[in-house]
C-alpha positions in Angstrom: 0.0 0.0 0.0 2.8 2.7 0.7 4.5 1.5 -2.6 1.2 2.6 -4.5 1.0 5.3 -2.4 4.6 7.1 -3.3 4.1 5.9 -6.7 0.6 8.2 -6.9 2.3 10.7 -5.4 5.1 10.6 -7.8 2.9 10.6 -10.4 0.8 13.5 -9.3 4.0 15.3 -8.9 5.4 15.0 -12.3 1.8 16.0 -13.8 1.7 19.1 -12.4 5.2 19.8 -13.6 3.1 19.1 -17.0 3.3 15.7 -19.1 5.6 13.3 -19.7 7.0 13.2 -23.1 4.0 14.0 -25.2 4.0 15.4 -28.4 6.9 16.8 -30.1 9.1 19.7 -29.2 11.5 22.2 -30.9 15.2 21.7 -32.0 16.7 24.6 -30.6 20.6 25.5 -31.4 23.4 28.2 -30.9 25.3 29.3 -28.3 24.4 30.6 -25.0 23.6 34.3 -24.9 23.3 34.5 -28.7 20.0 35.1 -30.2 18.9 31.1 -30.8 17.9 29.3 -33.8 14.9 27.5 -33.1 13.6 24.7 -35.9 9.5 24.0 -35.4 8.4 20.1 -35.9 5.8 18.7 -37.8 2.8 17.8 -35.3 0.6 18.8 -33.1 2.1 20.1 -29.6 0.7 19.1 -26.1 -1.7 21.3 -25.0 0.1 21.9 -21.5 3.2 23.9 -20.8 6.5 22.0 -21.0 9.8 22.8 -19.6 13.3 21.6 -21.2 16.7 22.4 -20.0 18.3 22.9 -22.6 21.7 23.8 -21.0 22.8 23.6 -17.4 25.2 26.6 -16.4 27.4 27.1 -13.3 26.4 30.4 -12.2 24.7 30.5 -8.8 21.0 28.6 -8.5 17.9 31.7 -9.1 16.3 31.4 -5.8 12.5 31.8 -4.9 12.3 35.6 -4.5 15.2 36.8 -6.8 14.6 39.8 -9.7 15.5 36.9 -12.7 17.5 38.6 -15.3 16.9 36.6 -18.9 17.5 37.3 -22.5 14.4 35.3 -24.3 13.5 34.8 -27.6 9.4 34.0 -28.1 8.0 32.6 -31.3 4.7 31.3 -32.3 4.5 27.5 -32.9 2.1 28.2 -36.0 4.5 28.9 -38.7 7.5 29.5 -36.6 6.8 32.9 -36.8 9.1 35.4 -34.5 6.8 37.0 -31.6 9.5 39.0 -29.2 12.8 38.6 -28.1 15.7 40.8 -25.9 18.2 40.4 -27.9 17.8 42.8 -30.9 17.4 45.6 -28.2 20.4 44.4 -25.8 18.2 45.2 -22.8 17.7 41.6 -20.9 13.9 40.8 -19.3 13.5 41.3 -15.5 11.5 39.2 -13.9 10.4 39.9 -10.7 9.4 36.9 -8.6 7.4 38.2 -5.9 4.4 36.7 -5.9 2.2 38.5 -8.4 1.8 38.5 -12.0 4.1 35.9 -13.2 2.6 32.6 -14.3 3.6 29.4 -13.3 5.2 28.2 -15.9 7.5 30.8 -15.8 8.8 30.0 -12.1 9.2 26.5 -13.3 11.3 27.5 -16.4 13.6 30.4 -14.3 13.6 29.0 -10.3 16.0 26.9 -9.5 18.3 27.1 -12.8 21.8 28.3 -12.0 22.5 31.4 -14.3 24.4 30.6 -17.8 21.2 27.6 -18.3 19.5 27.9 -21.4 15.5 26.6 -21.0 12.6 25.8 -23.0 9.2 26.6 -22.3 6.5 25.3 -25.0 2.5 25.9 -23.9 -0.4 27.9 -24.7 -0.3 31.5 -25.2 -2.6 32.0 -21.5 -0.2 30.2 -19.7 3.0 30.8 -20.6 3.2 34.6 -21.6 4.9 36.4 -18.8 4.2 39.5 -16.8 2.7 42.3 -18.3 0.1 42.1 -21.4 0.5 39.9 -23.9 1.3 42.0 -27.4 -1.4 41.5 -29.8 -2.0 39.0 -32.5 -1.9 36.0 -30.4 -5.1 33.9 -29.3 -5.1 32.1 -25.4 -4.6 28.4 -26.8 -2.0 29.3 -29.4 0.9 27.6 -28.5 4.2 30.1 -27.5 7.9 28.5 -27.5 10.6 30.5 -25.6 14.0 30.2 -25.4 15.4 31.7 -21.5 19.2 32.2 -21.7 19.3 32.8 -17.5 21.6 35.9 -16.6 21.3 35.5 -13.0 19.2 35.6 -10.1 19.5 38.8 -7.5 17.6 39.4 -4.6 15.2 42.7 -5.0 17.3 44.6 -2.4 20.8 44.0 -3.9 23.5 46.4 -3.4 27.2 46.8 -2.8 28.3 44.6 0.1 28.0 46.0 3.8 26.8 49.7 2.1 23.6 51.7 2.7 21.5 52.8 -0.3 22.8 55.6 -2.5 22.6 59.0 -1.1 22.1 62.0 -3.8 25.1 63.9 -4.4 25.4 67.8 -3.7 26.1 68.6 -6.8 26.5 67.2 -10.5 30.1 66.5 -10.7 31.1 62.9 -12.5 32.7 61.1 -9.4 33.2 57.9 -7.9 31.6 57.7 -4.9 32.8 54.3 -3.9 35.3 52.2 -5.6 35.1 48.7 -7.0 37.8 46.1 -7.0 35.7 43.1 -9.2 36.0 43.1 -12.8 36.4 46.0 -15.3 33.6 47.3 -16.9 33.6 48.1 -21.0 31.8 49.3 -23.7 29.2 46.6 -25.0 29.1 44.8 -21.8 25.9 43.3 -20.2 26.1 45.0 -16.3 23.8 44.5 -13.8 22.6 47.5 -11.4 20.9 49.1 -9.1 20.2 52.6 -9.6 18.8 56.1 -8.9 17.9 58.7 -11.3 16.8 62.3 -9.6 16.3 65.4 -11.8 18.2 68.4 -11.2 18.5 70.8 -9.6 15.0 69.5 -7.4 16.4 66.5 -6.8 13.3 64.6 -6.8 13.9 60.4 -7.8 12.4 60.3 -11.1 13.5 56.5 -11.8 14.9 54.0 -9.6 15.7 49.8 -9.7 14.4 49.7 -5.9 11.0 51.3 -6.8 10.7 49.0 -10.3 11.3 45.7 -8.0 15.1 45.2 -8.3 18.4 45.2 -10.4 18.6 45.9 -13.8 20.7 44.2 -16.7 21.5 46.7 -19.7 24.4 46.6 -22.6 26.2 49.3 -22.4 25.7 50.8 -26.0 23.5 53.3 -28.0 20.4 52.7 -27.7 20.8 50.1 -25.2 21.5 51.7 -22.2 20.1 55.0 -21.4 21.8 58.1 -22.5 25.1 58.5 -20.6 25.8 55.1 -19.1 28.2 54.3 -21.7 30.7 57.4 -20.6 29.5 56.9 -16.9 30.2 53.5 -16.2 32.8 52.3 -18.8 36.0 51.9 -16.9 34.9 51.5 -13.6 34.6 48.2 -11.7 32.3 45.8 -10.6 31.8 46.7 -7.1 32.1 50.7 -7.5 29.0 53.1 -6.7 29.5 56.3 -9.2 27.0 59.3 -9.8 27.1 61.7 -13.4 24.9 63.9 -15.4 22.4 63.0 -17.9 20.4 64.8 -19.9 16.9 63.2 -21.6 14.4 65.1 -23.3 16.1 68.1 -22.6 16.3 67.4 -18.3 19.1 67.2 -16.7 19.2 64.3 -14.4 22.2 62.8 -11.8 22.3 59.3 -11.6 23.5 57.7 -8.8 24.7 53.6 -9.6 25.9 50.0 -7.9 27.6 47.9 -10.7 26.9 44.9 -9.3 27.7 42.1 -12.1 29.6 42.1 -15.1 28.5 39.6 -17.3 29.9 37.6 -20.4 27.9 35.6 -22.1 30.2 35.0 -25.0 
């Protein structure tokens, strides 16, 4: 009785992690952290969300209540046709795991995966689009296939080690406010932040990573990061807290950043 007991259990278990090897699933190829090429079967796919690792990396394990930091690429299973991705606009997806608005199959596909893993997720439009609204053309039981390439998990709160949160400069001045030992940053990098944005000369926060749930990942290039970053944090270290001017649309802002991860995906 206790052996048909674990073995419904088991069962149970693995069906709520959706089926077991039904219907056919996507050859994806390429390398980590490059746009991936991603070849559509013939068939019919299962009408529940699957998960595939496609990759296991070595990074550290995301963790229930880490900001997830992904590039993803998302096309429809009916005529492999592209849907969204992050990597034309070098600005990874944050995913913010804290207990709203992102659907199961997503913490399935992102929890637990040490960062560098590259993961599948094949299921119907309703429940595997992520946060936010769904972009348009798309009905609930069409079938989605992404494509995660996991960044790296960082708790919401992260900051330099052992430091308060960022106080607002005096003034405007380019400075380094505290330096950083880790790796050097360059131009066309991936970072990871936290940040502070206040307009000038009020002061008031205008943007911040704490406020929008947690760090950041941006490439550090036009168009990619916002205006500035490239001559603000180019050079410095992973590790360093630095403030400089802005301007957008004609405001001057001061932003105030923690470089908290360099990351090569290459």
């Amino acid at each position: 009785m206790r052996l048909l007991w674990l073995g419904v259990l088991v069962l149970a278990l693995l069906a709520a992690c959706g089926p077991i090897g039904q219907g056919p699933l996507p050859v994806v190829t390429g390398a980590f952290g490059v746009r991936p090429v991603i070849t559509i079967p013939d068939g019919v796919p299962d009408p529940r969300p699957r998960v595939t690792v496609l990759s296991a990396g070595s990074g550290r394990p995301t963790m229930p209540g880490d900001v997830v930091l992904a590039d993803v690429e998302v096309r429809r299973w009916s005529g492999n046709l592209p849907y969204a991705n992050t990597y034309d606009d070098h600005q990874p997806a944050r995913v913010v795991f804290d207990g709203r608005h992102v659907p199961d199959s997503w913490r399935e596909a992102l929890i637990g995966r040490p960062a560098g893993s590259r993961v599948m997720l094949v299921g119907p439009a309703a429940l595997s689009y992520g946060p936010g609204p769904p972009l348009g053309g798309t009905r609930p039981a069409e079938t989605l296939v992404l494509v995660f390439d996991i960044l790296g998990g960082y708790p919401p709160d992260a900051r330099l080690v052992g430091r308060a949160l960022p106080d607002v400069p005096n003034d405007r001045a380019p400075r380094v406010l505290i330096g950083g030992s880790g790796p050097p940053v360059r131009a066309g990098a991936k970072v990871v932040v936290q940040y502070v944005a206040v307009e000038w000369p009020g002061r008031r926060v205008v943007d911040s990573s704490y406020l929008r749930g947690g760090p950041s990942a941006f490439t550090l290039g036009p168009g990619a990061a916002p205006p500035g970053w490239v001559a603000g944090l180019a050079g410095q270290r992973v590790g360093a807290r630095v403030a400089f001017p802005t301007e957008e649309a004609g405001r001057p802002l001061l932003y105030v950043v923690d470089i908290l991860d360099v990351l090569d995906t290459k």
